[in-house]
LUMLOKOL-434469 format. One record per residue (C-alpha): residue number from 1; x, y negated, z; residue in one letter. Coordinates in steps of 0.2 Angstrom, whole numbers, plus 2048, in hexadecimal, padded with zeros to 3 digits. Each point is the difference from the previous one (the first is absolute). Layout:
BEGIN
<r resi="NUM" c1="X" c2="Y" c3="Z" resn="A"/>
...
//
This chain:
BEGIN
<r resi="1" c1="CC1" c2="D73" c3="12A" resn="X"/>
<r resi="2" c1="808" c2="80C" c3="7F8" resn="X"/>
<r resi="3" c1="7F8" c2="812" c3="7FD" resn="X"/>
<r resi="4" c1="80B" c2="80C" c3="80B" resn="X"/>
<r resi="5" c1="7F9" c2="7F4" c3="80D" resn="X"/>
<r resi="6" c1="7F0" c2="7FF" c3="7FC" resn="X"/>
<r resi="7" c1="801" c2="814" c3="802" resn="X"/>
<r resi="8" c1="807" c2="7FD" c3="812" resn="X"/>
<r resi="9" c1="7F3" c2="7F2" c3="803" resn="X"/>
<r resi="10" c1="7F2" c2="80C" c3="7FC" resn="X"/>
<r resi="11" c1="808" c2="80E" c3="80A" resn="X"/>
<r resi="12" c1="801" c2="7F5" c3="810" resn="X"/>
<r resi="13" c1="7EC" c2="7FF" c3="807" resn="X"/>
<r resi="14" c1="803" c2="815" c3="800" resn="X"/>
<r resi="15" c1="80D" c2="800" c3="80D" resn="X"/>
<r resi="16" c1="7FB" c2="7FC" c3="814" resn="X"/>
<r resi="17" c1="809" c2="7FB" c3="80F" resn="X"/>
<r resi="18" c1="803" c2="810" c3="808" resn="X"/>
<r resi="19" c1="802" c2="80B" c3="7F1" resn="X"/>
<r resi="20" c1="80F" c2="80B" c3="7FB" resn="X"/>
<r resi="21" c1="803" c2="7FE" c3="7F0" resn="X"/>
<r resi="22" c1="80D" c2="808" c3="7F3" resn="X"/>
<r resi="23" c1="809" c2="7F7" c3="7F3" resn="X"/>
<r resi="24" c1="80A" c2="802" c3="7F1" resn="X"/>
<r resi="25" c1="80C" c2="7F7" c3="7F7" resn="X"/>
<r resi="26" c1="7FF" c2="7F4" c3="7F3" resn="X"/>
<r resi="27" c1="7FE" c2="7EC" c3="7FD" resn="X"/>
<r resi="28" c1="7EC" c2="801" c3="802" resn="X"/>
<r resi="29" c1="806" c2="807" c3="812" resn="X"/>
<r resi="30" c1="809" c2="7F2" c3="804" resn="X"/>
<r resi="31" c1="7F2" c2="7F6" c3="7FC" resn="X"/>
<r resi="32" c1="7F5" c2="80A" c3="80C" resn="X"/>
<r resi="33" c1="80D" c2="7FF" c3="80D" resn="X"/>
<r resi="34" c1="801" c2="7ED" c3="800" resn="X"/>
<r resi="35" c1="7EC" c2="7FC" c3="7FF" resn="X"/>
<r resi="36" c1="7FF" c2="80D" c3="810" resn="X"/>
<r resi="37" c1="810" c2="7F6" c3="809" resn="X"/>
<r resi="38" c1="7F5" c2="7F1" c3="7FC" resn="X"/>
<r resi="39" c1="7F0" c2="805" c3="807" resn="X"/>
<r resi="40" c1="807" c2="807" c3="80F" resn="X"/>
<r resi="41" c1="7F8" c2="811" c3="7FD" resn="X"/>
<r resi="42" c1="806" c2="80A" c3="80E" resn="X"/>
<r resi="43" c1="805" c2="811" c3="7F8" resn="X"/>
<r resi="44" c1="808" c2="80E" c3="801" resn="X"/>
<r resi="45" c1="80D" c2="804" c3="7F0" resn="X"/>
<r resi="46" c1="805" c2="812" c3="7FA" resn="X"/>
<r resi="47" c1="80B" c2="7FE" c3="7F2" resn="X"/>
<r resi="48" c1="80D" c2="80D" c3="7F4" resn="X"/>
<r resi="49" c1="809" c2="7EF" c3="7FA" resn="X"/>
<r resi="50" c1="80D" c2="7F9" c3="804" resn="X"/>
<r resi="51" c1="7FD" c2="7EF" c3="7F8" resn="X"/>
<r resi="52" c1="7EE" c2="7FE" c3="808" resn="X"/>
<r resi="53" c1="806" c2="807" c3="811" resn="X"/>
<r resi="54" c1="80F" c2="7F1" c3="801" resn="X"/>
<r resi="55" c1="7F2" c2="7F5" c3="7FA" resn="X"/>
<r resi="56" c1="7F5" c2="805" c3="80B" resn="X"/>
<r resi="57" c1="80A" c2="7FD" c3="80F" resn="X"/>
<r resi="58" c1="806" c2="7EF" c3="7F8" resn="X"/>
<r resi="59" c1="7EE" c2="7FA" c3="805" resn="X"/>
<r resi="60" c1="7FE" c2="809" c3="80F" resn="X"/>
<r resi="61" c1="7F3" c2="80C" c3="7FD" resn="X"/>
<r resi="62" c1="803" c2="811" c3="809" resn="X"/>
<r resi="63" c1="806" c2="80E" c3="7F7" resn="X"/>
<r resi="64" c1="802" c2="813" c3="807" resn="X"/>
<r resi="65" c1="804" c2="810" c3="7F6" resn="X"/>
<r resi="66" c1="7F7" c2="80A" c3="7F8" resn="X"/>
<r resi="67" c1="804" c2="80E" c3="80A" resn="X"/>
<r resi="68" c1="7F7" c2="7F8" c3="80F" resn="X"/>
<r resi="69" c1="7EF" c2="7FE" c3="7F8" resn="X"/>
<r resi="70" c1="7F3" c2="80D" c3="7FB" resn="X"/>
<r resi="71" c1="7F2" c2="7F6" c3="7FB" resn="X"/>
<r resi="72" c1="804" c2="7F0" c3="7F4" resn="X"/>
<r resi="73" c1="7F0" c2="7F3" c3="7FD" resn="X"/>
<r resi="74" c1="804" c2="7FB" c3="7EF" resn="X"/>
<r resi="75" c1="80D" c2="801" c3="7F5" resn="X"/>
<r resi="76" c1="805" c2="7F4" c3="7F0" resn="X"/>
<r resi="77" c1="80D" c2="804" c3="7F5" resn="X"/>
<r resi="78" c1="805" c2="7FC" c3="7ED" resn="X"/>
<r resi="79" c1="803" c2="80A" c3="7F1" resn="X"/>
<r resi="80" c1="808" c2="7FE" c3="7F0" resn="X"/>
<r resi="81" c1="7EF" c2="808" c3="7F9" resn="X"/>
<r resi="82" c1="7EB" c2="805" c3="804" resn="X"/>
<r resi="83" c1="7F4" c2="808" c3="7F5" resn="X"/>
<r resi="84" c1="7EE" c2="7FD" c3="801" resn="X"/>
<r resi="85" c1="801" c2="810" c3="80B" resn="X"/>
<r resi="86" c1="80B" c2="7FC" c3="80C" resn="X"/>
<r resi="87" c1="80E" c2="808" c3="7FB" resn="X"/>
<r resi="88" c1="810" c2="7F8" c3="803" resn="X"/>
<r resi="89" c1="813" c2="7FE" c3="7F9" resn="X"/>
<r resi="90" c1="80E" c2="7FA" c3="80C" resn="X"/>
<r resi="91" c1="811" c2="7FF" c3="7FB" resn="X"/>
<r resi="92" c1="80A" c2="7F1" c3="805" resn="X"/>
<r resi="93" c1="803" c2="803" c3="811" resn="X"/>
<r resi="94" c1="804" c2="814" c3="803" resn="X"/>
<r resi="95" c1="7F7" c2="801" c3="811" resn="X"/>
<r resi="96" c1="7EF" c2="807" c3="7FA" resn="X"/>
<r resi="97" c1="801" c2="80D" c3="80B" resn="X"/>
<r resi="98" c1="7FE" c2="7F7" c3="80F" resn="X"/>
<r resi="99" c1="7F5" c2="7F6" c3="7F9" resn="X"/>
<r resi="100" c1="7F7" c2="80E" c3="7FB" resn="X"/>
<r resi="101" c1="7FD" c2="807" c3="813" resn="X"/>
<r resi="102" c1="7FA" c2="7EE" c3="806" resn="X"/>
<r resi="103" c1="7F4" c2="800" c3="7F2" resn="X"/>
<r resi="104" c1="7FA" c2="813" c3="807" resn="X"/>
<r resi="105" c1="801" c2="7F6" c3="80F" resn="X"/>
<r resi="106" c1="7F6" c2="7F0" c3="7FE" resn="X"/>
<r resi="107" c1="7ED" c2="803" c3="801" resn="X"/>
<r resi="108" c1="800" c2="7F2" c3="7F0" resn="X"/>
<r resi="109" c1="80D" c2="7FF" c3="7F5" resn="X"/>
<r resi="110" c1="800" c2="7F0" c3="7F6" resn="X"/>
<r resi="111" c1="80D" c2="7FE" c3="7ED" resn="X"/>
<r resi="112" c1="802" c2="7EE" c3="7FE" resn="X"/>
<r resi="113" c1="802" c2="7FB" c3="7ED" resn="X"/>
<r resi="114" c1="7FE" c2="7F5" c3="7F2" resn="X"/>
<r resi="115" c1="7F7" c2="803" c3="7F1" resn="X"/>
<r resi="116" c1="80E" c2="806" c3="7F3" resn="X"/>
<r resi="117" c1="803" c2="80F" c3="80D" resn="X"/>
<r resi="118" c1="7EE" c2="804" c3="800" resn="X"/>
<r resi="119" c1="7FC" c2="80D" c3="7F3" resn="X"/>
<r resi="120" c1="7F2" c2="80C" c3="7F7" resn="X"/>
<r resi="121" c1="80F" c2="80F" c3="802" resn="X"/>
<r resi="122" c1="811" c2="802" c3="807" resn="X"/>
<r resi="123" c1="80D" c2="7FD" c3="7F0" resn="X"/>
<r resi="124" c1="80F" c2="804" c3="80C" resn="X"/>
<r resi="125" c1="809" c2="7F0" c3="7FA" resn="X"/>
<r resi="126" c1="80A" c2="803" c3="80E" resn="X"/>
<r resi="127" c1="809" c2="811" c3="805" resn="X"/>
<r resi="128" c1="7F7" c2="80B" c3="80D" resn="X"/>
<r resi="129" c1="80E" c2="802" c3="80F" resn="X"/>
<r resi="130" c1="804" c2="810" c3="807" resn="X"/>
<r resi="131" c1="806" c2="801" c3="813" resn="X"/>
<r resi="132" c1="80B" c2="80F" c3="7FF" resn="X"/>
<r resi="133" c1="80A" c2="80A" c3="80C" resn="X"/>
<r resi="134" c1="814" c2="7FD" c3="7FC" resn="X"/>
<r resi="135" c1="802" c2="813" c3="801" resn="X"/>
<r resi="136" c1="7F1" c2="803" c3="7F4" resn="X"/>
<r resi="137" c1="806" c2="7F2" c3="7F4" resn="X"/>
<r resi="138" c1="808" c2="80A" c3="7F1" resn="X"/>
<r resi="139" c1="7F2" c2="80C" c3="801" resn="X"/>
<r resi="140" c1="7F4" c2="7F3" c3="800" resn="X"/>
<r resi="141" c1="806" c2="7F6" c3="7F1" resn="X"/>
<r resi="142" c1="803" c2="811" c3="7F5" resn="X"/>
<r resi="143" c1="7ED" c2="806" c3="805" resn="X"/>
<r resi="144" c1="7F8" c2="7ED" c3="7FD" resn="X"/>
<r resi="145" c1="80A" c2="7FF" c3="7F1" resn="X"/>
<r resi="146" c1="7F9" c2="80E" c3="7F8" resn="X"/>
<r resi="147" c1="7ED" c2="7FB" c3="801" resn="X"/>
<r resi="148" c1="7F9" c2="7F8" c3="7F0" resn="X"/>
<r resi="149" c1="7FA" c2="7F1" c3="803" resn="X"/>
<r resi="150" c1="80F" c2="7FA" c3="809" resn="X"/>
<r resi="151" c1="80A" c2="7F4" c3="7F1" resn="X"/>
<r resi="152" c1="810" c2="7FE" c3="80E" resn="X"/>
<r resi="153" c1="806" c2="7FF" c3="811" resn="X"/>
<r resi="154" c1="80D" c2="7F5" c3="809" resn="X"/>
<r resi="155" c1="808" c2="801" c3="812" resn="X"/>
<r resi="156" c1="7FB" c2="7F0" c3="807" resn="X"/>
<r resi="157" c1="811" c2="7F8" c3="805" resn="X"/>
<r resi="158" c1="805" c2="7F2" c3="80F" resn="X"/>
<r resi="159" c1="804" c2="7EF" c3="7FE" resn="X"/>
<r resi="160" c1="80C" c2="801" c3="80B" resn="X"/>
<r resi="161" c1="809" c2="80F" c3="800" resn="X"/>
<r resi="162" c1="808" c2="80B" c3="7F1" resn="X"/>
<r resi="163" c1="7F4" c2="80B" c3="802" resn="X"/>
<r resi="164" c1="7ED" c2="808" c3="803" resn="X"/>
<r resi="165" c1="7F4" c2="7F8" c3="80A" resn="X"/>
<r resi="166" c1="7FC" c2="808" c3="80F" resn="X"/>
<r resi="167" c1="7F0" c2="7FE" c3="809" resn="X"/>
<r resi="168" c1="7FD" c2="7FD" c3="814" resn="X"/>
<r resi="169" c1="7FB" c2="813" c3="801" resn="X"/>
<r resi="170" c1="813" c2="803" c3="7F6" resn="X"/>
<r resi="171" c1="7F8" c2="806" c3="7F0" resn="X"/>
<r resi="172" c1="801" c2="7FC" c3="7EE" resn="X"/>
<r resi="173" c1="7F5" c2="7FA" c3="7F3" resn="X"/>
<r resi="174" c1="7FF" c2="802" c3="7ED" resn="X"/>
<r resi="175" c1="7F5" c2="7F5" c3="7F5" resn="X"/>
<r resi="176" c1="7F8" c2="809" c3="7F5" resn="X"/>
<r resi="177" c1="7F9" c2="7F6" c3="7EE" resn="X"/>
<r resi="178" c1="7EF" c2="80C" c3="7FD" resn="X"/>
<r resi="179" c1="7F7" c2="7FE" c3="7EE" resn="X"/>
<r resi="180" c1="7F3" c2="7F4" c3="802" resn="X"/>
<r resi="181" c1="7F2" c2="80B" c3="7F9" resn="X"/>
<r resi="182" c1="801" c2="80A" c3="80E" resn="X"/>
<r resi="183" c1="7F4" c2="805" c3="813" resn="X"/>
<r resi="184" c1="806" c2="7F9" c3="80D" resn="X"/>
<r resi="185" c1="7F8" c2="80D" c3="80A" resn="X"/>
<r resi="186" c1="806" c2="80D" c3="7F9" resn="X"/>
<r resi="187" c1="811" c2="7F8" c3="7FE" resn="X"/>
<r resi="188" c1="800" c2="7FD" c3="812" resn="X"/>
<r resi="189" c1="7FD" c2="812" c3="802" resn="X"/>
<r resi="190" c1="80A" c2="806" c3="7F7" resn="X"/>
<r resi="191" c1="811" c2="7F7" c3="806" resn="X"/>
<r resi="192" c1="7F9" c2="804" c3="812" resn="X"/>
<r resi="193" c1="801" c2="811" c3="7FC" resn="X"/>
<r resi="194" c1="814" c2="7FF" c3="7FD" resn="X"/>
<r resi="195" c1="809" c2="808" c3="810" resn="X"/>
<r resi="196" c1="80A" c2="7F3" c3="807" resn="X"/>
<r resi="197" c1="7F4" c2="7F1" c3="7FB" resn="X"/>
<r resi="198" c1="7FB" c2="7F7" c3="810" resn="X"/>
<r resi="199" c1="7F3" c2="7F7" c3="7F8" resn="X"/>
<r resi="200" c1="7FC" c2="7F5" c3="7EE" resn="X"/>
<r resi="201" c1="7FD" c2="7EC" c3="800" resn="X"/>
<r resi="202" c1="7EE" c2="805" c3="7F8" resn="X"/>
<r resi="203" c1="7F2" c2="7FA" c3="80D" resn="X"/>
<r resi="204" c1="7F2" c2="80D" c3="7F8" resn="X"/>
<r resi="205" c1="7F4" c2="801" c3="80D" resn="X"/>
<r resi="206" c1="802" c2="7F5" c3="811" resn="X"/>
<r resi="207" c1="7FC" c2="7EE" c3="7F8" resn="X"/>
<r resi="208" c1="7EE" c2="7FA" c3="808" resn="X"/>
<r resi="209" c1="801" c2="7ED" c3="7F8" resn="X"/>
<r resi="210" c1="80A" c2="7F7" c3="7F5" resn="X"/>
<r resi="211" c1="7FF" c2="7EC" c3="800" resn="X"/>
<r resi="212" c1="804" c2="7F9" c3="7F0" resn="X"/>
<r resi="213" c1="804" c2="7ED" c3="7FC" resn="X"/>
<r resi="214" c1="802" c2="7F7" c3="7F1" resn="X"/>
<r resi="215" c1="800" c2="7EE" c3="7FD" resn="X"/>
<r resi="216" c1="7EC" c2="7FF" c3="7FC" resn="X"/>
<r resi="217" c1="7F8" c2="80B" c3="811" resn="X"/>
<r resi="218" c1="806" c2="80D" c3="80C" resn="X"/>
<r resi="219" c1="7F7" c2="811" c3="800" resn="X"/>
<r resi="220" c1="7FD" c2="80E" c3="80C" resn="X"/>
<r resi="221" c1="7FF" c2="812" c3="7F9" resn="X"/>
<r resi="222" c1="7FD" c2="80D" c3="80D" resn="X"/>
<r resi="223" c1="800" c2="814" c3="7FF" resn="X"/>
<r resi="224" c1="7F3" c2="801" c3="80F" resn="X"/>
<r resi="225" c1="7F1" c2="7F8" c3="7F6" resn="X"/>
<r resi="226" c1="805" c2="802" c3="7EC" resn="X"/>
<r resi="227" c1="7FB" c2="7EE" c3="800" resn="X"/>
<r resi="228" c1="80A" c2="7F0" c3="7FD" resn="X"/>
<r resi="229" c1="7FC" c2="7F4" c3="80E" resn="X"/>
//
């Protein structure tokens, strides 16, 4: 078995017939999606993705909006990285803001990762993703630009347009490649505090467990005892 599902394997006995749940993107997703299909788990799905929401409804497990829920059971999503304090970096897929608001949501909410993602401190390996309102974009990029830690930014362009991508809410979003010696916290904060910022791809304080696989064991770390379990 490989060791994306091995993470969806050991997310599986946390999810009831019943449940909402919220899920992210990403292949450990995919995973989880098909070992719910096959254990005919009757749930509830809340998702900001497009790819786990066609897949979702390719097995025929019943998705609903986000807009229609206000409480969400649990909530598993991936990252591109998480430190030993629960704070996270996701870049790939633009759509942390949602993701964000499921995970406020969600009384649990549940990063399912391998190993190499799993680390003492964010290095911001990846870019931190700004979600930015089009009419604040110029003013944005000068005013992120000018902070120190921030090495460069790019506008994240479409794959299938000559252009920007635009999010589902019409915005833009700017990768921004941060020097790896910084806070994430106070990175965070301090992008946050940019007029025009919707919000950041840091996850800072809304993580309660992350389940990490590798090709020895699967461990939980949870925020609600300090303890691995």
């Amino acid at each position: 078995m490989y060791v994306k599902e091995k993470c969806a394997e050991a997310a599986l006995p946390w999810i009831e017939s019943g449940m909402t749940i919220g899920l992210g993107g990403g292949s450990t997703i995919q995973d989880l999606i098909n070992m719910i299909h096959a254990n005919e788990l009757d749930v509830t799905i809340v998702t900001p993705s497009f790819v786990t929401r066609r897949a979702c409804l390719e097995k025929g497990l019943r998705v609903v909006e986000t807009e229609d829920v206000s409480l969400i059971d649990l909530a598993f999503d991936g990252c591109d990285q998480v430190d030993t304090r629960h704070h996270a970096l996701k870049s790939g897929g633009g759509i942390h803001t949602e993701e964000k608001l499921i995970a406020t949501m969600a009384k649990r909410y549940v990063l399912l990762v391998d190993d190499s993602k799993f680390v003492e401190r964010l290095t911001f390996d990846h870019p931190v993703v700004l979600e930015v309102l089009p009419q604040a974009f110029t003013y944005v990029s000068e005013k992120v630009r000018e902070l120190p830690w921030v090495e460069s930014l790019q506008v994240r362009q479409s794959l299938n347009s000559d252009g920007a991508l635009v999010t589902i809410n019409g915005n833009r979003l700017l990768d921004v490649v941060v020097r790896p010696s910084e806070e994430s916290i106070e990175v965070h904060h301090q992008l946050s505090q940019v007029r025009g910022v919707v919000d950041t791809s840091l996850f800072t304080d809304i993580v309660t467990h992350v389940i990490v696989a590798s090709h020895h064991d699967t461990v939980v770390y949870s925020t609600e005892t300090g303890e691995v379990k």
